[in-house]
PDB file of N, CA, C and O in Angstrom:
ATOM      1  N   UNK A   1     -15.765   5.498  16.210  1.00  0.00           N
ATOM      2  CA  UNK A   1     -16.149   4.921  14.940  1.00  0.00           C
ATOM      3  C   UNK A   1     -17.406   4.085  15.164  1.00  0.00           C
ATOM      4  O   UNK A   1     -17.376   3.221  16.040  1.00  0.00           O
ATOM      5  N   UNK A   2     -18.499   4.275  14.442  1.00  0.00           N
ATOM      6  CA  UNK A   2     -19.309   3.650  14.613  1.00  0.00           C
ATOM      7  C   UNK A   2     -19.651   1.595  14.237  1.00  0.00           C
ATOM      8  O   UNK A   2     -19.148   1.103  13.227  1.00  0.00           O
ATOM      9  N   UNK A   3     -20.062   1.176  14.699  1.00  0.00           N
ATOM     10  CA  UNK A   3     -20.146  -0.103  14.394  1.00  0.00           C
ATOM     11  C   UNK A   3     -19.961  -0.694  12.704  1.00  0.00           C
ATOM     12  O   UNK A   3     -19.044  -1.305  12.155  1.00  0.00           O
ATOM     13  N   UNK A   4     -21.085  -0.267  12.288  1.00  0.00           N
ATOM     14  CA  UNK A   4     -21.002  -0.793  11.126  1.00  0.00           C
ATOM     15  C   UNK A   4     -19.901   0.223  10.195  1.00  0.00           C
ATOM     16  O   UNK A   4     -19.841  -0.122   9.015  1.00  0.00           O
ATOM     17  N   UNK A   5     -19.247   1.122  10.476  1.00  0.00           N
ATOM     18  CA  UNK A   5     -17.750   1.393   9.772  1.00  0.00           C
ATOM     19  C   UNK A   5     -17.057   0.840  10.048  1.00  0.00           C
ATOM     20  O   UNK A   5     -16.220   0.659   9.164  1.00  0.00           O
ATOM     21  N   UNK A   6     -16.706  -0.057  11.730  1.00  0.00           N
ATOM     22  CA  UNK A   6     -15.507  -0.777  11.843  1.00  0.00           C
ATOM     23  C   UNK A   6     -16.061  -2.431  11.070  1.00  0.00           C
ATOM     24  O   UNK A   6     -15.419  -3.475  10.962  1.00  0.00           O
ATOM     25  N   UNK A   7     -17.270  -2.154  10.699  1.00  0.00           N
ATOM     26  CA  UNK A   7     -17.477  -3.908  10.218  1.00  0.00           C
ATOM     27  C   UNK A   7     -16.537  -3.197   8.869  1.00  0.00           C
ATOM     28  O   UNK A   7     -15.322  -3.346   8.736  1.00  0.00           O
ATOM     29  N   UNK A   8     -17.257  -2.561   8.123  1.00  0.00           N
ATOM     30  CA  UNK A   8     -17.245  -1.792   6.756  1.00  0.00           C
ATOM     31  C   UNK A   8     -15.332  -2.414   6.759  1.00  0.00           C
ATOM     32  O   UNK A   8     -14.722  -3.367   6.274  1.00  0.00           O
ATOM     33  N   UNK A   9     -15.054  -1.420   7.456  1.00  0.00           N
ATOM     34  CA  UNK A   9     -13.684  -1.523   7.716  1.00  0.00           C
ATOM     35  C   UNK A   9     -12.543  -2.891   7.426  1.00  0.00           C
ATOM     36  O   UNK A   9     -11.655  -3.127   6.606  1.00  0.00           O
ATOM     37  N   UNK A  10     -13.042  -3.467   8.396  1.00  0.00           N
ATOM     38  CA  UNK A  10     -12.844  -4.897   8.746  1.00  0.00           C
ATOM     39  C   UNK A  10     -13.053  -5.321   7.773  1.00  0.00           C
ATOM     40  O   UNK A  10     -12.030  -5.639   7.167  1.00  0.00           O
ATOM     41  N   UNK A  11     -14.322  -5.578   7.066  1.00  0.00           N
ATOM     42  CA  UNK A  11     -14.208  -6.038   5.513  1.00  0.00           C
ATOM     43  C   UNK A  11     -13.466  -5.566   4.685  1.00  0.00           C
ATOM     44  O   UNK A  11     -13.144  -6.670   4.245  1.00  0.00           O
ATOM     45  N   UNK A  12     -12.926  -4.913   4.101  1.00  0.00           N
ATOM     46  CA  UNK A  12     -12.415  -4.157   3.063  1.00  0.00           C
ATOM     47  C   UNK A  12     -10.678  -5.211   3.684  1.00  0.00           C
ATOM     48  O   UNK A  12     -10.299  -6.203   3.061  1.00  0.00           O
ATOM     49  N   UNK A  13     -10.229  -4.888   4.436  1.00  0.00           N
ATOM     50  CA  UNK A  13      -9.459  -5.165   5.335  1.00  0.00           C
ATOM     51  C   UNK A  13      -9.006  -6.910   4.899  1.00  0.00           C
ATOM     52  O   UNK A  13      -7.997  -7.417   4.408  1.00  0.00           O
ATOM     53  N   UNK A  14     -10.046  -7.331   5.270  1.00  0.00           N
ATOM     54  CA  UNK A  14     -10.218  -9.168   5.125  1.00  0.00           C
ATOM     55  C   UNK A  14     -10.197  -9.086   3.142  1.00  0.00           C
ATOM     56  O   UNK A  14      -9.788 -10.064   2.516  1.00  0.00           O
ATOM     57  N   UNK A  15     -10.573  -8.105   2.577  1.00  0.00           N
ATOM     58  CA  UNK A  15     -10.283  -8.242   1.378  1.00  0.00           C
ATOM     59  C   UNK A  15      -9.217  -7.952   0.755  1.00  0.00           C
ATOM     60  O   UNK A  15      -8.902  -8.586  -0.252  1.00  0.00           O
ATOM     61  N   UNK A  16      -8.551  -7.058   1.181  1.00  0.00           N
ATOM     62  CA  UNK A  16      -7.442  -6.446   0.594  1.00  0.00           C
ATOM     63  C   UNK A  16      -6.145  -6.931   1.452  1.00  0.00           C
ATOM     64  O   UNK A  16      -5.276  -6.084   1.656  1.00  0.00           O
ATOM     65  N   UNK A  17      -5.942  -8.411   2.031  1.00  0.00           N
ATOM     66  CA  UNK A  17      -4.929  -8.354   2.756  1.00  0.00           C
ATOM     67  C   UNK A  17      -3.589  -7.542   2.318  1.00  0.00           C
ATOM     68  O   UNK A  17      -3.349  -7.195   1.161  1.00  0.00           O
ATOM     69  N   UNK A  18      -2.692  -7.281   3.536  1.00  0.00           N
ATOM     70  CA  UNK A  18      -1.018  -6.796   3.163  1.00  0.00           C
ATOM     71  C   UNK A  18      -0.377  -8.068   3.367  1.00  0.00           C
ATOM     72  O   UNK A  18       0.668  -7.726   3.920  1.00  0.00           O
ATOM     73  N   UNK A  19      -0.347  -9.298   3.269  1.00  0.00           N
ATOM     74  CA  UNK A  19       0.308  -9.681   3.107  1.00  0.00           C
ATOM     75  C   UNK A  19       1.328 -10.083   4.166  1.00  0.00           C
ATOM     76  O   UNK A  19       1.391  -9.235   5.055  1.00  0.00           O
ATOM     77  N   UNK A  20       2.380 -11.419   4.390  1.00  0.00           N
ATOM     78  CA  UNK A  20       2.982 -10.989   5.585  1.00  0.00           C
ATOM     79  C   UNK A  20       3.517 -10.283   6.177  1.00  0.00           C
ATOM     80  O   UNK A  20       4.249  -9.514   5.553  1.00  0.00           O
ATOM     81  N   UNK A  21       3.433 -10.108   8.156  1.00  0.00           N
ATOM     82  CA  UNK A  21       3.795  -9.054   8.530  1.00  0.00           C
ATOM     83  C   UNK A  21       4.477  -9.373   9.451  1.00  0.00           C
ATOM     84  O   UNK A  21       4.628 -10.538   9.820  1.00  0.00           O
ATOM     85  N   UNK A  22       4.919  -8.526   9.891  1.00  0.00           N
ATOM     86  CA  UNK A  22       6.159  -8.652  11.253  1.00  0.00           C
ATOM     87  C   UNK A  22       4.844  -7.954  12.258  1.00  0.00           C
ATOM     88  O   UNK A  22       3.725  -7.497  12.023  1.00  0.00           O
ATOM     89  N   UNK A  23       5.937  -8.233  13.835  1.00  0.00           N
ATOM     90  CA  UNK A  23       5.157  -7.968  14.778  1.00  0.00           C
ATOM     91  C   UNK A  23       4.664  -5.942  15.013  1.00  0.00           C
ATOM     92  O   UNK A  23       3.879  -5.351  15.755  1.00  0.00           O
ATOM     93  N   UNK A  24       5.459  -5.586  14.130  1.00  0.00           N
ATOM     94  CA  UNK A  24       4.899  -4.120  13.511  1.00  0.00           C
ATOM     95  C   UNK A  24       4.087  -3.758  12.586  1.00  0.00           C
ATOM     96  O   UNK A  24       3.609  -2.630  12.462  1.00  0.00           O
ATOM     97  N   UNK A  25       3.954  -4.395  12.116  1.00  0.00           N
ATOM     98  CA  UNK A  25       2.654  -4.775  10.886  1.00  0.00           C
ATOM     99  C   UNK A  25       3.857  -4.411   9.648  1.00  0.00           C
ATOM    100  O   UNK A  25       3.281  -4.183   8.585  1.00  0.00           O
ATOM    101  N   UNK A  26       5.056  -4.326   9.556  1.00  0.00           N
ATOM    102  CA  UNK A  26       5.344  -4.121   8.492  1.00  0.00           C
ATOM    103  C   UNK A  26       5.602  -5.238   7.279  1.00  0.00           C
ATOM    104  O   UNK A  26       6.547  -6.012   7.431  1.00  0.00           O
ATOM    105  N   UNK A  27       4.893  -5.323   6.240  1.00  0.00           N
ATOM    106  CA  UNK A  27       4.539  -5.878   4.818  1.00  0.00           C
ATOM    107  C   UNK A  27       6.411  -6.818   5.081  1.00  0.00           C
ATOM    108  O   UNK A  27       7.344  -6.210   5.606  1.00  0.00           O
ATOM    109  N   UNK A  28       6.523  -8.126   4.639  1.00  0.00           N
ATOM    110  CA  UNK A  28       7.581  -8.193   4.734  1.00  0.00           C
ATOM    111  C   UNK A  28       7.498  -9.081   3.048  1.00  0.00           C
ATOM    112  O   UNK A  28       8.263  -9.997   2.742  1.00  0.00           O
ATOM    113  N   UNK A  29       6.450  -8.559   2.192  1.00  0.00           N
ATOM    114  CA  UNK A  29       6.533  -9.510   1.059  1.00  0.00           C
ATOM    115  C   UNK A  29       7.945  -8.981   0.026  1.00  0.00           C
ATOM    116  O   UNK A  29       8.638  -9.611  -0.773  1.00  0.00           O
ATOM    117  N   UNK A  30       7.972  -7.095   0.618  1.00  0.00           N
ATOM    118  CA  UNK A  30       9.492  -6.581  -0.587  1.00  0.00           C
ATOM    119  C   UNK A  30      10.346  -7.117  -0.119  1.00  0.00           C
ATOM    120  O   UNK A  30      11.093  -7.685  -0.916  1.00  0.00           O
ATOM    121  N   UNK A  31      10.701  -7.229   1.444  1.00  0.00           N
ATOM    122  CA  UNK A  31      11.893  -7.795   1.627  1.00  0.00           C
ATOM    123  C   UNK A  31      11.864  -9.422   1.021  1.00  0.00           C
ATOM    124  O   UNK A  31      12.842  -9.818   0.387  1.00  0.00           O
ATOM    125  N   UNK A  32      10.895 -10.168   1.214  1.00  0.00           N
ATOM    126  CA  UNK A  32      11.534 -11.337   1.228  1.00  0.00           C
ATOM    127  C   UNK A  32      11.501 -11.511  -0.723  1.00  0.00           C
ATOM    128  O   UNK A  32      12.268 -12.413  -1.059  1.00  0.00           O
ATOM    129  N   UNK A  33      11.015 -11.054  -1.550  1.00  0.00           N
ATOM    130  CA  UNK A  33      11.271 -10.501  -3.131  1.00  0.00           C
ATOM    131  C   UNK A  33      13.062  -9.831  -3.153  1.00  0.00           C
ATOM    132  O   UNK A  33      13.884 -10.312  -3.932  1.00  0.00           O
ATOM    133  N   UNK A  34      13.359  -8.894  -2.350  1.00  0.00           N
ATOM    134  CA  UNK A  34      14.324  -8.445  -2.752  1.00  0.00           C
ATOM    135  C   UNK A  34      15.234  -9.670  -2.886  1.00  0.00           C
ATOM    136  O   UNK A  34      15.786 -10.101  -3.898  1.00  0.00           O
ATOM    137  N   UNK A  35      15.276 -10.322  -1.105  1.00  0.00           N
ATOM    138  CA  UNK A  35      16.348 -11.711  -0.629  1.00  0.00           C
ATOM    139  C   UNK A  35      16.221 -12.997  -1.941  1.00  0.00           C
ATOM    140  O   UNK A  35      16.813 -14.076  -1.927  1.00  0.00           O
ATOM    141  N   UNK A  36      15.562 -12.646  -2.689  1.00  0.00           N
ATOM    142  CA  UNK A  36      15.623 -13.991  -3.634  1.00  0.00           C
ATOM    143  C   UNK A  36      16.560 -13.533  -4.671  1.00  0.00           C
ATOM    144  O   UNK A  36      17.243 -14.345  -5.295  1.00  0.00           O
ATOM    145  N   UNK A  37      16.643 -11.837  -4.955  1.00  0.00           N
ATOM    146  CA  UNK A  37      17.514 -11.473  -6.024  1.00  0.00           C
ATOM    147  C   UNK A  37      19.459 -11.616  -5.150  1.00  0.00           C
ATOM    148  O   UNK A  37      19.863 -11.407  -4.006  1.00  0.00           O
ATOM    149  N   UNK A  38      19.980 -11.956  -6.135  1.00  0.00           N
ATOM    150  CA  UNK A  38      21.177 -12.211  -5.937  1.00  0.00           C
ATOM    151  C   UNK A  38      21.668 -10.394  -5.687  1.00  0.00           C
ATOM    152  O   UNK A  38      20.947  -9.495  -6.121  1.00  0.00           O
ATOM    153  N   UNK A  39      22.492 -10.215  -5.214  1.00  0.00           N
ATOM    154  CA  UNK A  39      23.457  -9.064  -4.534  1.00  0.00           C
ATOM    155  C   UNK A  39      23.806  -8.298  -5.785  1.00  0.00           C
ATOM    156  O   UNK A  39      23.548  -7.120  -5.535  1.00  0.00           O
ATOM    157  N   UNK A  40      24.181  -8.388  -6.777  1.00  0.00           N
ATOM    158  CA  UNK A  40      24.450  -7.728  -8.075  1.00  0.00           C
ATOM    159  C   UNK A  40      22.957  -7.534  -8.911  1.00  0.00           C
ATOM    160  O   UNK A  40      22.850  -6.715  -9.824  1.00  0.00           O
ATOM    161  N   UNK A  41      21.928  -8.332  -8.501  1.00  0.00           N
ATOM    162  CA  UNK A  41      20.631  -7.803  -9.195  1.00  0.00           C
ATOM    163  C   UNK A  41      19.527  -6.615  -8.229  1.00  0.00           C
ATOM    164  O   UNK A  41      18.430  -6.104  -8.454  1.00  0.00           O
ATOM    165  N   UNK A  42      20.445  -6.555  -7.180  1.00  0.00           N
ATOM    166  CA  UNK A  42      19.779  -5.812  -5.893  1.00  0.00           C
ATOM    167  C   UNK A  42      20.389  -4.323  -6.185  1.00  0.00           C
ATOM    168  O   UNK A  42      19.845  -3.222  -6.277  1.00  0.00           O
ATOM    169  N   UNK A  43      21.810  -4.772  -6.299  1.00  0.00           N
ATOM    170  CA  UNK A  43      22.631  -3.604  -6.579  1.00  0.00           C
ATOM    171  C   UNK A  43      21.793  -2.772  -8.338  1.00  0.00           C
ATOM    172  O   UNK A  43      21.135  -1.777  -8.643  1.00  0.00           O
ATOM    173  N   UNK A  44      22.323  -3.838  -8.931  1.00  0.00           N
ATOM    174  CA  UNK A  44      21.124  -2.795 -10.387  1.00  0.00           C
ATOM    175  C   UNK A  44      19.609  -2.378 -10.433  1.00  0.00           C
ATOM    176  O   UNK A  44      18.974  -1.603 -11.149  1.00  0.00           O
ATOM    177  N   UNK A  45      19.243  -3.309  -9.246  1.00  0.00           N
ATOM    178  CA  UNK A  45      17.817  -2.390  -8.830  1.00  0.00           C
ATOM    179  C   UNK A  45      17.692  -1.168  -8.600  1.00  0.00           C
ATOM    180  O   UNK A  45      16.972  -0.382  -9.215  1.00  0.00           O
ATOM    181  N   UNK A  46      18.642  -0.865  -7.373  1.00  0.00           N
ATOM    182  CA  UNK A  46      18.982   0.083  -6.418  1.00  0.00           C
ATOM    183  C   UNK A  46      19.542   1.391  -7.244  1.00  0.00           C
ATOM    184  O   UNK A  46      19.280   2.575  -7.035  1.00  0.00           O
ATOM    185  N   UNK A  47      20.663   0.626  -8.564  1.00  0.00           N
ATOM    186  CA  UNK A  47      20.823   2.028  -9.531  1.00  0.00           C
ATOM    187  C   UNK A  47      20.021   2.427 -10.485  1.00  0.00           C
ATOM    188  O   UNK A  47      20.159   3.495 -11.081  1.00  0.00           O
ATOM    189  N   UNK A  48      19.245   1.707 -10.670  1.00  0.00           N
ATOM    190  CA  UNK A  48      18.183   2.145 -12.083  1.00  0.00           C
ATOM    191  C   UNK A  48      17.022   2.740 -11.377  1.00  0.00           C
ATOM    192  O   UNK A  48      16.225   3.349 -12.091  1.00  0.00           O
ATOM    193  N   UNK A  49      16.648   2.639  -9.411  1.00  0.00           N
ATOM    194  CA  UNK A  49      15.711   3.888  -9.056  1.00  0.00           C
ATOM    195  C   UNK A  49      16.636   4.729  -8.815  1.00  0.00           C
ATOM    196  O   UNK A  49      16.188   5.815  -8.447  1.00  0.00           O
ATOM    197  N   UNK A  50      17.905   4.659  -8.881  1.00  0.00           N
ATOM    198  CA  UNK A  50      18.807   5.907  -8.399  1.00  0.00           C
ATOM    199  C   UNK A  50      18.647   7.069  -9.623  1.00  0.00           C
ATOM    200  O   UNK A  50      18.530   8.290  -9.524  1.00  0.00           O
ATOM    201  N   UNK A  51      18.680   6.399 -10.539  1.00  0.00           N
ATOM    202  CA  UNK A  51      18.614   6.853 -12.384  1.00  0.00           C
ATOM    203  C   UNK A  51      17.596   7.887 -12.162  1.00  0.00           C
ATOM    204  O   UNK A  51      17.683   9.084 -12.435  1.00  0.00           O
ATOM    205  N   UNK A  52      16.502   7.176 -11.563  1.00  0.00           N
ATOM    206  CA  UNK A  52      15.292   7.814 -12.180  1.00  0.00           C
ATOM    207  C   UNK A  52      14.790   8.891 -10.945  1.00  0.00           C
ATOM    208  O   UNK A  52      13.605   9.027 -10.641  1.00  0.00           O
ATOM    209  N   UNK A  53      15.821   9.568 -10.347  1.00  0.00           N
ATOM    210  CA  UNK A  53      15.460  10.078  -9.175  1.00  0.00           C
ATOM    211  C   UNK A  53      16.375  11.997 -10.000  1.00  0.00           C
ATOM    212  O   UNK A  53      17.501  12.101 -10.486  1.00  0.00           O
ATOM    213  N   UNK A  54      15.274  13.161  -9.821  1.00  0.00           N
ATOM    214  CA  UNK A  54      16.266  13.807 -10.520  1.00  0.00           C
ATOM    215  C   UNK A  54      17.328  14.604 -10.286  1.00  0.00           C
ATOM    216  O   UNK A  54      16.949  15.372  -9.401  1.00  0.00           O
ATOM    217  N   UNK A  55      18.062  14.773 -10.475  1.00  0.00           N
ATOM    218  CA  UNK A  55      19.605  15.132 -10.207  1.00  0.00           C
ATOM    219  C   UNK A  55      19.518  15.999  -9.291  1.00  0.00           C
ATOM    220  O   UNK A  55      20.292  15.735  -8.371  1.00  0.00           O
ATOM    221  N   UNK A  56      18.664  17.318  -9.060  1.00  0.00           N
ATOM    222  CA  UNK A  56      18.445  18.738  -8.120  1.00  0.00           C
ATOM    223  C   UNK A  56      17.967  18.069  -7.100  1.00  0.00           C
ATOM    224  O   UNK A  56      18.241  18.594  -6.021  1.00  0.00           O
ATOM    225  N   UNK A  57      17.025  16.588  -7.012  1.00  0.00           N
ATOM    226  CA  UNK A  57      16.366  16.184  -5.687  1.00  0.00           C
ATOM    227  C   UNK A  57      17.426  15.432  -4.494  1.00  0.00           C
ATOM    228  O   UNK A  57      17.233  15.191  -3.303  1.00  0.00           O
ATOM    229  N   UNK A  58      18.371  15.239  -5.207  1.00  0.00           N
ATOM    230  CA  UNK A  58      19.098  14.573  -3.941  1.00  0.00           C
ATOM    231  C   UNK A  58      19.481  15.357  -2.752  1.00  0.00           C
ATOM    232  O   UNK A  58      20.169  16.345  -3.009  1.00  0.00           O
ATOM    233  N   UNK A  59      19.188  15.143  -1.464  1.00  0.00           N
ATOM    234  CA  UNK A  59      19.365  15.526  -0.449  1.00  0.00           C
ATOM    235  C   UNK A  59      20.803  16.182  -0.177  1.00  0.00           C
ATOM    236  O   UNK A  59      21.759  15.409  -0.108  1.00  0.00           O
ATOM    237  N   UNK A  60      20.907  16.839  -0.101  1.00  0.00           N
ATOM    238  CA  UNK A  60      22.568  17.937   0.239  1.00  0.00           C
ATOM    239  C   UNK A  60      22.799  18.445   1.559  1.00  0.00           C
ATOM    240  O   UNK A  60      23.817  19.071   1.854  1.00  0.00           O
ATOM    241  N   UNK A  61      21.699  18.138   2.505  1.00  0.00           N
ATOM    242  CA  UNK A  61      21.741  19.164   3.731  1.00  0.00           C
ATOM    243  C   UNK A  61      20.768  18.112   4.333  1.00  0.00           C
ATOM    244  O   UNK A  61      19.818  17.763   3.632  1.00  0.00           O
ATOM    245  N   UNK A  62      20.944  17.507   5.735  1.00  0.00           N
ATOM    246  CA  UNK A  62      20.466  16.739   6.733  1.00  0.00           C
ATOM    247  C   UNK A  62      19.579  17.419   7.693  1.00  0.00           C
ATOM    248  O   UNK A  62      20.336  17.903   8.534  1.00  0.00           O
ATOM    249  N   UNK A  63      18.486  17.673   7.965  1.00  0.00           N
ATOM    250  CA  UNK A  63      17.962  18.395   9.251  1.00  0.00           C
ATOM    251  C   UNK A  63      18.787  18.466  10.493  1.00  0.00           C
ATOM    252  O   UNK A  63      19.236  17.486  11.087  1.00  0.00           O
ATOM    253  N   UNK A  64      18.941  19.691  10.824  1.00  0.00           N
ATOM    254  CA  UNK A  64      19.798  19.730  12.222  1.00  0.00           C
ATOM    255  C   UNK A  64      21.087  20.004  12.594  1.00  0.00           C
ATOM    256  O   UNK A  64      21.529  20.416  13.667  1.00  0.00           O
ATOM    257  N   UNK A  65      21.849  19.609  11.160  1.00  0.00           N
ATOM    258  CA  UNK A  65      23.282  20.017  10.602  1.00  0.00           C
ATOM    259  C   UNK A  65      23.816  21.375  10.220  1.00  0.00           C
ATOM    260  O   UNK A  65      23.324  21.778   9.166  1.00  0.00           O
ATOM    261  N   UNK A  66      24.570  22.087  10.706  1.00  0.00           N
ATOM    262  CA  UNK A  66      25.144  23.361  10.214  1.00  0.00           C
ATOM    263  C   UNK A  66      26.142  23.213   8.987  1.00  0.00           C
ATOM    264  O   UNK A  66      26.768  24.239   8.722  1.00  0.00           O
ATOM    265  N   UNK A  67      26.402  22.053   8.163  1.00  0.00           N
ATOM    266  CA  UNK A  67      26.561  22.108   6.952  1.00  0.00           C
ATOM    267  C   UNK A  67      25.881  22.440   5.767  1.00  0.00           C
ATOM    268  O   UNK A  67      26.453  22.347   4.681  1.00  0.00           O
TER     269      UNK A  67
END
């Protein structure tokens, strides 16, 4: 990569932070959003993307499984 793409880079970067991260870089701003909702507002989260997911897409067969 040439110099001024990793500046390029780097800027965009310093602009667009993610936000906090764990030592994997993973974003930990959903988790710590989810932990503020109480256990029954997590749970109706969890069913209203279940809702909207469509009925033929749910997974039936696991890679690797002879079921």
């Amino acid at each position: 990569m040439e110099t001024n793409s990793q500046e390029q880079v780097l800027a965009w970067l310093a602009a667009h932070p993610y936000g906090d991260q764990d030592e994997n870089g993973v974003d930990l701003s959903l988790l710590k959003e989810n932990l503020k909702l109480t256990p029954r507002e997590r749970l109706a989260k969890l069913q209203h993307v279940l809702m909207t997911i469509p009925r033929g897409a749910h997974v039936t067969h696991r890679p690797g499984s002879n079921s």
